[in-house]
Structures are given as C-alpha cells and as structure tokens.
C-alpha positions as CSV (number, residue, x, y, z in Angstrom):
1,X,0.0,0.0,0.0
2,X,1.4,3.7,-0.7
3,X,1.1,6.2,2.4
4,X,-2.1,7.6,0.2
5,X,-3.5,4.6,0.6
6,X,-2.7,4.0,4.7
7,X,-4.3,7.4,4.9
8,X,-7.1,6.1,3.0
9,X,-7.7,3.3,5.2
10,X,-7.7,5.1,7.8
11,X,-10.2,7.5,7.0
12,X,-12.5,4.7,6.5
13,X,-11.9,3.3,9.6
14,X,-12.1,6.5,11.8
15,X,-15.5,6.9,10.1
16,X,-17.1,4.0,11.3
17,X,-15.5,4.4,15.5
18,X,-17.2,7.9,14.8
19,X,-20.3,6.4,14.0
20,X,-20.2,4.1,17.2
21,X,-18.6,1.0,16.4
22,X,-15.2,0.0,18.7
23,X,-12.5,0.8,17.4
24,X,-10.5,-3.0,17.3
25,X,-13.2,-4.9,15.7
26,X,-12.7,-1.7,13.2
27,X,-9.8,-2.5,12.6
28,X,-10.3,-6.7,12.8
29,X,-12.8,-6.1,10.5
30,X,-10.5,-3.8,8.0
31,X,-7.9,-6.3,7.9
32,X,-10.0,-8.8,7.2
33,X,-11.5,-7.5,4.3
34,X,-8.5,-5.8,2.6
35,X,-6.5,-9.6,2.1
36,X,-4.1,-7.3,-0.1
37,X,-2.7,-5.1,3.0
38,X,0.6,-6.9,4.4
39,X,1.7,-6.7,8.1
40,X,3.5,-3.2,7.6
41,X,0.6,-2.0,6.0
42,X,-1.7,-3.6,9.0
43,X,0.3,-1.4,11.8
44,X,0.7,1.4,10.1
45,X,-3.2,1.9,9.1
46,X,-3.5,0.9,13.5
47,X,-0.9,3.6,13.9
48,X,-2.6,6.1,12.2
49,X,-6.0,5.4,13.7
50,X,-4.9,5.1,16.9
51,X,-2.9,8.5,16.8
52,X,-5.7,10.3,15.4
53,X,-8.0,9.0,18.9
54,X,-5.3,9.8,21.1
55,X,-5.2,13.5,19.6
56,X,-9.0,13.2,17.9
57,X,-10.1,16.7,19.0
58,X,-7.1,18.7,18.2
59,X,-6.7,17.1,14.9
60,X,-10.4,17.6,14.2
61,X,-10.1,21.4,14.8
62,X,-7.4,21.5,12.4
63,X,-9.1,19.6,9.8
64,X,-12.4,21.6,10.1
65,X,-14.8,18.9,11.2
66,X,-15.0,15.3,13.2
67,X,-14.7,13.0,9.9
68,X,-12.2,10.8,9.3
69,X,-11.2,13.3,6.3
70,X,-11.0,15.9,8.6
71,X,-9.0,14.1,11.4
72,X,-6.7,12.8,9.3
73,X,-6.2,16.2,7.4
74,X,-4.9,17.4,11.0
75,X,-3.0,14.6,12.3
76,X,-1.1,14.8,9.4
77,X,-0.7,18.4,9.5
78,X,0.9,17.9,13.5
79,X,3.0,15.5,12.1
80,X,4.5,17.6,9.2
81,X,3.8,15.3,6.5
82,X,3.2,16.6,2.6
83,X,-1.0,17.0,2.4
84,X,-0.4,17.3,-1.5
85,X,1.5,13.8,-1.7
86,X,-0.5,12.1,0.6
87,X,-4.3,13.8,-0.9
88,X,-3.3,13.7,-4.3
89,X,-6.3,12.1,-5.5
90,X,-4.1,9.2,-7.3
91,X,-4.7,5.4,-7.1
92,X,-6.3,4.4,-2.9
93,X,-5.3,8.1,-1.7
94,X,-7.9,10.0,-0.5
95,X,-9.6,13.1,-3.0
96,X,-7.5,16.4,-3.6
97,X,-7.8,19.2,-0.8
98,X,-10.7,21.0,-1.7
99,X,-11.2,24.8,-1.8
100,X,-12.5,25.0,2.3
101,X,-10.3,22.9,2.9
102,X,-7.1,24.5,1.3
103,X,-8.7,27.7,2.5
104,X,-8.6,26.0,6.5
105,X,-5.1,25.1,6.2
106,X,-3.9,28.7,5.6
107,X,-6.8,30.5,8.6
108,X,-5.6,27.4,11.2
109,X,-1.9,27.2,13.0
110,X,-0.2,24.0,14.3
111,X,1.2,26.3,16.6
112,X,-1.9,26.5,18.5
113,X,-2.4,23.0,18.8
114,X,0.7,22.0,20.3
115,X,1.9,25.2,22.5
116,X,2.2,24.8,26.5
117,X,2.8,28.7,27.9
118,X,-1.0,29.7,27.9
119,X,-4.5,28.6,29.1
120,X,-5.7,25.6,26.6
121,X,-8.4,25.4,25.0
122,X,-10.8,22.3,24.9
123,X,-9.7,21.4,22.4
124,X,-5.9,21.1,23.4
125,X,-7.1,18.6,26.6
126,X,-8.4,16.0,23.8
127,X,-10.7,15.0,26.2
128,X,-14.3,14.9,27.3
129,X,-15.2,18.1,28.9
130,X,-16.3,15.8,32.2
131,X,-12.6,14.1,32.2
132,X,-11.4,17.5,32.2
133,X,-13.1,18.5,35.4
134,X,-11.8,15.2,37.2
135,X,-7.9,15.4,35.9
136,X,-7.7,19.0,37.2
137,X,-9.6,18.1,40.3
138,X,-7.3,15.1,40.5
139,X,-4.1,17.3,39.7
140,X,-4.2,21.0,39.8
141,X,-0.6,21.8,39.0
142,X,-0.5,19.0,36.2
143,X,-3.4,18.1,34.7
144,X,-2.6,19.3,31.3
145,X,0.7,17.8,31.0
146,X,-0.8,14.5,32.0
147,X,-3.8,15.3,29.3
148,X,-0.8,16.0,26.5
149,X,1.2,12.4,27.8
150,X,-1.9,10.5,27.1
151,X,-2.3,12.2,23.5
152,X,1.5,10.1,23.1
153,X,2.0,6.4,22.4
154,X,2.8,4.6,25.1
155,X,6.0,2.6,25.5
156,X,6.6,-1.3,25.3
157,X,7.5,-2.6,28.7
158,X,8.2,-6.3,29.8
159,X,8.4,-7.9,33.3
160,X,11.3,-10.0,33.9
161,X,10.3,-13.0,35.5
162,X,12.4,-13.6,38.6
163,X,11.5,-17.1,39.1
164,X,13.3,-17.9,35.4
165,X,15.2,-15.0,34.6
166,X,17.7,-11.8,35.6
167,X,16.9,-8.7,34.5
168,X,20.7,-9.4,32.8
169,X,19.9,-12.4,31.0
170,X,16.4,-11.5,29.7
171,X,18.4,-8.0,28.0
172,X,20.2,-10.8,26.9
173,X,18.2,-13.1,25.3
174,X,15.7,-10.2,24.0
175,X,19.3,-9.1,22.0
176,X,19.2,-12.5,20.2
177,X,16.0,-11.1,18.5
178,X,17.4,-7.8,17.6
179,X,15.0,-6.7,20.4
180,X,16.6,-3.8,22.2
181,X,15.5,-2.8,25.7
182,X,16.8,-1.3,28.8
183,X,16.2,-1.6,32.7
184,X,13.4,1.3,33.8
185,X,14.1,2.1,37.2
186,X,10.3,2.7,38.4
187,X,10.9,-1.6,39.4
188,X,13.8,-3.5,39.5
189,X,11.5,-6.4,36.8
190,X,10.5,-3.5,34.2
191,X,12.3,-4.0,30.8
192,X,11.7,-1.0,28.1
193,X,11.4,-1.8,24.7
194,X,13.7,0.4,22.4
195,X,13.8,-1.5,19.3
196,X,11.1,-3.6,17.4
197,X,8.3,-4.3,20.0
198,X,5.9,-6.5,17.7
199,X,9.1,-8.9,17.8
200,X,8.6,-9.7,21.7
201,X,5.5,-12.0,21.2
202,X,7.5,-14.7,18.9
203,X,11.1,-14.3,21.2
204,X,12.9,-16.9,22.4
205,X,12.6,-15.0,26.1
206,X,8.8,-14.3,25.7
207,X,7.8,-17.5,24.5
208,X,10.2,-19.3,27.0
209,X,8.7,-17.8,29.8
210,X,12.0,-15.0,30.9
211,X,9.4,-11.7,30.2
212,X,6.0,-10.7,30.3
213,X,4.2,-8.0,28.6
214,X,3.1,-5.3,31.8
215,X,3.4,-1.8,31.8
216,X,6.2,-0.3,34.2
217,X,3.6,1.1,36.5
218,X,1.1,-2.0,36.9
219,X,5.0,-3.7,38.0
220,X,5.5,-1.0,40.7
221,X,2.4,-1.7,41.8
222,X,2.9,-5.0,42.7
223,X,6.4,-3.8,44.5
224,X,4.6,-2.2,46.7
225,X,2.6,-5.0,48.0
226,X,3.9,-6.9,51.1
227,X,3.7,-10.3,49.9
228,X,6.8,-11.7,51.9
229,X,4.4,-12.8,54.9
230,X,2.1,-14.0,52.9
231,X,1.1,-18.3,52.6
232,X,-2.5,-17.5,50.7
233,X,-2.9,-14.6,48.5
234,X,-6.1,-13.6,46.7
235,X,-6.5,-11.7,43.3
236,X,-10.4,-10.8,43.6
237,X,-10.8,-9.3,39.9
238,X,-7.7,-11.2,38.4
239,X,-8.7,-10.7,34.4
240,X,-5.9,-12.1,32.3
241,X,-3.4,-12.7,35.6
242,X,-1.1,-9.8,34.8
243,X,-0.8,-8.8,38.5
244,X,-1.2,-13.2,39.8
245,X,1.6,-14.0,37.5
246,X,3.6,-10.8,39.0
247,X,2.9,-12.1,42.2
248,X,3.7,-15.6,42.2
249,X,7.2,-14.8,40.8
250,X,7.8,-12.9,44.0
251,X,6.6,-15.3,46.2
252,X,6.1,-18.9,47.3
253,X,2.6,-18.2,48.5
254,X,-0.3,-19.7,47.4
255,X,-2.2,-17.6,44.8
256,X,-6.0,-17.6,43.6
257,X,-7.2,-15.8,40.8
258,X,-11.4,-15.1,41.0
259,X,-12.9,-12.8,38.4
260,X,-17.1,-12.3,37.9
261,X,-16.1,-13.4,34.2
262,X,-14.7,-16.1,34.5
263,X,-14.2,-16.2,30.6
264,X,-11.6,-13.0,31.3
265,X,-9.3,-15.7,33.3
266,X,-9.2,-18.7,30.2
267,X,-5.7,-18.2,29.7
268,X,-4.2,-17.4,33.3
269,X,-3.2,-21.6,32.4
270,X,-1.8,-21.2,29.7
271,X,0.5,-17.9,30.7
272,X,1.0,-19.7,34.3
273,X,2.9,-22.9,32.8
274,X,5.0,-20.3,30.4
275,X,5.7,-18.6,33.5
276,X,6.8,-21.8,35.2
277,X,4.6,-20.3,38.1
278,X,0.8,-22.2,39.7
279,X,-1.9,-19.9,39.7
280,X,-5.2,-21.5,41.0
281,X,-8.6,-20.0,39.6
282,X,-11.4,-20.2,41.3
283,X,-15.1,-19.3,41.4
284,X,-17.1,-17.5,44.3
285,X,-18.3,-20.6,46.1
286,X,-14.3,-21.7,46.5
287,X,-13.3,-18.2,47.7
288,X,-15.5,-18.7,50.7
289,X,-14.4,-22.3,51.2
290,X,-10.5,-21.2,51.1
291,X,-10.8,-17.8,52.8
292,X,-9.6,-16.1,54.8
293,X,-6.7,-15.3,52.8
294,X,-3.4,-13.7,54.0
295,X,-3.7,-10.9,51.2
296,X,-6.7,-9.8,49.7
297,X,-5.8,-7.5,46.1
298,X,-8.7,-5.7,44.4
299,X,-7.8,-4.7,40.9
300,X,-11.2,-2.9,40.8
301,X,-12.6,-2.3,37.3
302,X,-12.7,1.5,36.3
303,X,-12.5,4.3,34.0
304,X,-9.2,2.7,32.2
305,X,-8.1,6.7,32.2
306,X,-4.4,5.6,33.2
307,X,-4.3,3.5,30.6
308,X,-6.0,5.8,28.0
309,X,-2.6,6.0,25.9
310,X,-3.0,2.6,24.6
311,X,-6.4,2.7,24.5
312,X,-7.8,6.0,22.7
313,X,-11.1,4.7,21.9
314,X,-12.5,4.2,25.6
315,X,-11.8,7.8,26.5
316,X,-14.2,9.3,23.8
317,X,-16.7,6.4,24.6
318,X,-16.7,6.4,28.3
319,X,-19.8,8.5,29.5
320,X,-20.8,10.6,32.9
321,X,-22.8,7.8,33.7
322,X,-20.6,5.1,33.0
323,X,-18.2,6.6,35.0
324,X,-21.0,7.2,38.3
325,X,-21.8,3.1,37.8
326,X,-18.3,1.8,38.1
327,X,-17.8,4.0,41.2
328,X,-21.0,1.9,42.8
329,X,-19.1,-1.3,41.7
330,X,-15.9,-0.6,43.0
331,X,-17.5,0.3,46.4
332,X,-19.5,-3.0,46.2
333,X,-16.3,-4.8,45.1
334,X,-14.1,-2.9,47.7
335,X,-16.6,-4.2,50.4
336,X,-17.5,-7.9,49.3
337,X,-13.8,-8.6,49.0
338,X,-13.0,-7.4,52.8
339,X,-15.0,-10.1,54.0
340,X,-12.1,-12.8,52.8
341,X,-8.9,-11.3,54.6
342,X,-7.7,-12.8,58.0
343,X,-7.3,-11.1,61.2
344,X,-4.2,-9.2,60.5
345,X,-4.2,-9.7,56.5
346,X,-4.0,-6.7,54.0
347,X,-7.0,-5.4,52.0
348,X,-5.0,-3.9,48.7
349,X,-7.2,-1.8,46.1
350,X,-5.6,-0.7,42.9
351,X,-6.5,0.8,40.2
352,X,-5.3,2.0,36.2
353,X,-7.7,5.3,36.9
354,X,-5.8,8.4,37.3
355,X,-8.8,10.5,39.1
356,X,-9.1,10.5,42.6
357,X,-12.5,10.0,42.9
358,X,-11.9,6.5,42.1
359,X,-8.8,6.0,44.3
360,X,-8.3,7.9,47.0
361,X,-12.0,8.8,47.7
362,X,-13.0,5.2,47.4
363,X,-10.8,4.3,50.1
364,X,-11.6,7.4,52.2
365,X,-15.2,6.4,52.4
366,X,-14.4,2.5,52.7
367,X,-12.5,3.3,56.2
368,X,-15.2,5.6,57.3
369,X,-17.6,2.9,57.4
370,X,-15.2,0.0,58.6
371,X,-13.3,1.1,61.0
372,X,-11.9,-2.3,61.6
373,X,-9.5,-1.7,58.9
374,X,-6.7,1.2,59.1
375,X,-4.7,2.6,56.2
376,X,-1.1,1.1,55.7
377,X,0.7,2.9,52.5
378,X,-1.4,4.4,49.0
379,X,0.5,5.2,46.3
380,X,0.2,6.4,42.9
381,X,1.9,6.7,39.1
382,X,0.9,8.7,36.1
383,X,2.7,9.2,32.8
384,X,4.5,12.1,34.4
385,X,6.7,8.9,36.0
386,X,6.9,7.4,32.5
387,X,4.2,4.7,32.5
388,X,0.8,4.3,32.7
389,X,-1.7,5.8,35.5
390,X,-2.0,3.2,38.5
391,X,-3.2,3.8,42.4
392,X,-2.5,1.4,45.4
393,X,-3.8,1.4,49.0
394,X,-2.7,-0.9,51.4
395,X,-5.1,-1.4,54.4
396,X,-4.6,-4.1,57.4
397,X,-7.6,-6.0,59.2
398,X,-7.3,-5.2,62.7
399,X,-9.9,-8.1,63.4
C-alpha cells in the first residue's frame, strides 16, 4: 500500500469508530477485508488510527470537522507530513484538498495545537469536557501535562520473570532477537522496549517464559505490595493474571485468581505454565471455602483513564454515567472482597484510573464505614513517572 493509501484506510476506519462501532473490531474487520494489505501495511493503518483517537479533537479542529477526512487532514498536518503527496487524488489516496479545505489550512496554525505557555483550549485537553473536570480536580498543578502524555503512544514494557530469569539475562536473550531494551528504574522487573516491539511475542525469552508484557507502572504496583508474609494470596478481579503471575514470581505463597467473568481468566493456564509459576482460579463458592486469605488484592474495574494512551477509543466512549456506575461497583467490590482477609491480613485496592475519585475517595469512604481496617501505604503513578496511571492502597484488618 502507498502512504495515500494508509491514509485512505484510515479514513475509512475512523468513520465508522465515529459512527459508534469499537475501534479494534474496526480495525479486525478492516484487515480482514482488505486480504491485499501486508503486516507493515496492517500497523501502520492501527498507527494512524490510533494517533488520530489519542489526539482526535485537536486534529479535528485543524481539519475543520470530526470526519475521518477531517482528522486525518490534521494529524497529518501535526505530524509535518506533505497533504499534496498524501491527498493527491491518485490510485487508494484519498480526494485532492478542496477549496474549504485549502482555504482552512492557511486560517488554522499547528502552533496552536501543540503550544504549552497559555491557558488551553478544549480542544488542546483532547478530552471529554467531564474528564477535564476530574484530571484538574485530581491534579491541579498537572493536569494538562498528563492530558498531552496521554495524547502520546505509550512505550513497550516487559516484566522480567524472577522465578526464570535476571533482569541481565532477559536483555540478553531479548538481544538475540534484535530486540533492544533497557532496565526502567520505576521496578527492578521492568524492561523498556527500544527496538522492534511486535518482535517480543515470537522471542525466544517471551515464549520461554523470561518476560511478560506489563506496563512499568502496573509492575510497581505490585512492589509495593507486602507479599513476603504472605502463605495465601487472593487476586479478587484477576482478568488475564497480569498482577497473579507478577505475584507468584515474588513469592512462594499460594495464589488464587477469582474474576465475575470467569471467561476473562481462560488463559491465566496457559500464561501460568509459560511462567513456570501455579496460579489456582477459582469461582465465588471456592473463595469462601478457602478464605480467609493472607492478602486480599482488588484490581477494581474502572475508568481505564491511566491506561488511555493505549487505549484511545475508551476515553471518547466512556460516559458521565458510565463513570457514576463503576464508582457503585468498586465500592460493592471494595466491600465484598473485605470479608475474605484474616485477622491481621492486608486489604489492597488498585486501580489504572488516574482520578481521585476513584482511588483515594473510594478508600476514604471505605475506612469511614469500617473502622476495623486502618490505612497502611497508598500510592500512585501517572505518565508524568513514564508509565501508565496506577493507584494502590494498602489497608490491614485489625480483626
């Protein structure tokens, strides 16, 4: 495919996320159909979409409107690239500028778009006006420069697995594959990709077990835990087993993955025997039978907004009232899950959400109504620290 063509693509694809449907399955669907499009072709039509999400409303106010013409016009306008090349009308590229268009190009300044020394307009936060309000309520000194992180791509990070690996010997390994990477001092585990990320999936250390895919942050996270004390652990809303298979090579505890969906958790197996680790899932009824548990960790669904970098889609999709529902779970889930920790256990509640009102104000009102527990450590990251947005609160059963 010529870049014309990408762009193209593109378009098409940014048209139908605007019209409501998600954005992978776009893209699933895209690749799918178009049999002709090779790999490189495959990422870069992704890249394109998923740059023009991340920065949708800035590049929409440079184009003139929110089409996928339109957003494209401006995304390739903030990256610098030839509009006459790439819109020449020839072959799969899209049509010629026309006259409005042409005419927009020469009213509208990048400038405006990408300056940092005066108050910025909607437009510059490329977010909802709602997830405005919460990130400066969250962070009043850095709200914007978080808002312009998550308009970035987000880096590659691995986990080294300490029960197979050094950090030493997975930089190693990862080198056989022309995969570069360096240690990222946020954990002593995280690994950052500097060279060919798509690689990591079919490398010798990835498929052998020596690394994990896990953002720097979620990795810090699970530092801060105090698993050394621990025989029984619990991962109350495990998912895939990102944070159980962090856990169980850190410790020789027993660990149990639960999650509502139990369909979420079908290959914690399969990424446990890479590992070389045991991970035991179980459903509600075996929670009670096994409880109470040493550690409790509730890795509470939320807003995602830590995580918004990798994906675009959910920030522009996520309503008000979304957002009011998953604070009701995560106080359900918060409470349910305290039932299962020992006398003298920890109670942990993390989150990817970077708002407060989902972090620190969940656990504020948690301790006012069980004052039984008392707050150890919290903790939290944002892509000001290089990674993703995470929050941890450590809280001890007095019993």
């Amino acid at each position: 495919m010529t870049p014309g063509a990408r762009v193209s693509a593109a378009i098409e694809c940014l048209d139908q996320i605007f019209a409501g449907d998600p954005a992978e399955k776009t893209l699933t669907r895209w690749a799918r159909r178009s049999r002709f499009a090779g790999s490189k072709d495959r990422a870069a039509v992704r890249d394109h979409v998923f740059d023009a999400l991340r920065k949708r409303d800035s590049c929409a106010d440079l184009g003139g409107a929110l089409t996928g013409r339109a957003v494209m016009i401006g995304l390739m306008r903030l990256q610098d690239a030839n509009l006459a090349e790439l819109f020449s009308g020839e072959g799969h590229a899209p049509a010629l500028l026309d006259d409005i268009e042409r005419e927009l190009l020469l009213k509208n300044s990048k400038v405006s778009h990408t300056a940092h020394d005066h108050v910025p307009t909607l437009e510059q936060w490329n977010l909802q006006d709602w997830c405005v309000d919460l990130l400066k309520s969250s962070y009043p000194e850095n709200a914007f420069k978080i808002a312009n992180l998550l308009t970035e791509r987000a880096p590659v990070d691995l986990r080294v697995n300490l029960s197979k690996s050094t950090s030493a010997e997975a930089i190693e390994q990862l080198e056989e594959d022309d995969i570069d990477t360096e240690r990222f001092q946020i954990s002593e585990t995280a690994l950052r990709v500097k060279s060919n990320p798509r690689k990591v999936k079919n490398s010798k250390a990835y498929l052998g077990g020596a690394v994990e895919l896990q953002d720097a942050g979620s990795q810090a996270l699970i530092d801060d835990l105090p698993l050394n004390d621990c025989e029984t652990i619990l991962d109350y809303c495990a998912g895939g087993g990102g944070k159980s298979l962090a856990m169980a090579a850190r410790t020789q505890a027993q660990i149990f993955a639960h999650d509502v969906n139990s369909k979420r958790m079908q290959d914690i197996p399969t990424r446990a025997n890479r590992a070389g680790v045991q991970i035991h899932c179980i459903d509600k009824d075996a929670i009670r039978m096994k409880a109470p548990f040493d550690l409790v960790l509730c890795d509470a669904p939320c807003s995602g907004s830590g995580a918004w970098r990798r994906s675009p889609d959910a920030k522009w999709k996520t309503t008000r009232l979304d957002f009011e529902e998953l604070l009701a779970l995560q106080t359900r889930i918060l409470s349910d899950a305290s039932v299962f920790v020992r006398a003298g256990g920890v109670l942990c509640y993390a989150t990817c959400s970077l708002f407060t009102q989902e972090n620190e104000e969940q656990v504020n009102a948690f301790l006012k109504g069980n004052d039984d527990f008392a707050l150890i450590s919290q903790k939290s990251w944002t892509p000001l620290d290089g990674c993703d947005g995470f929050y941890v609160a450590v809280l001890q059963f007095k019993g």
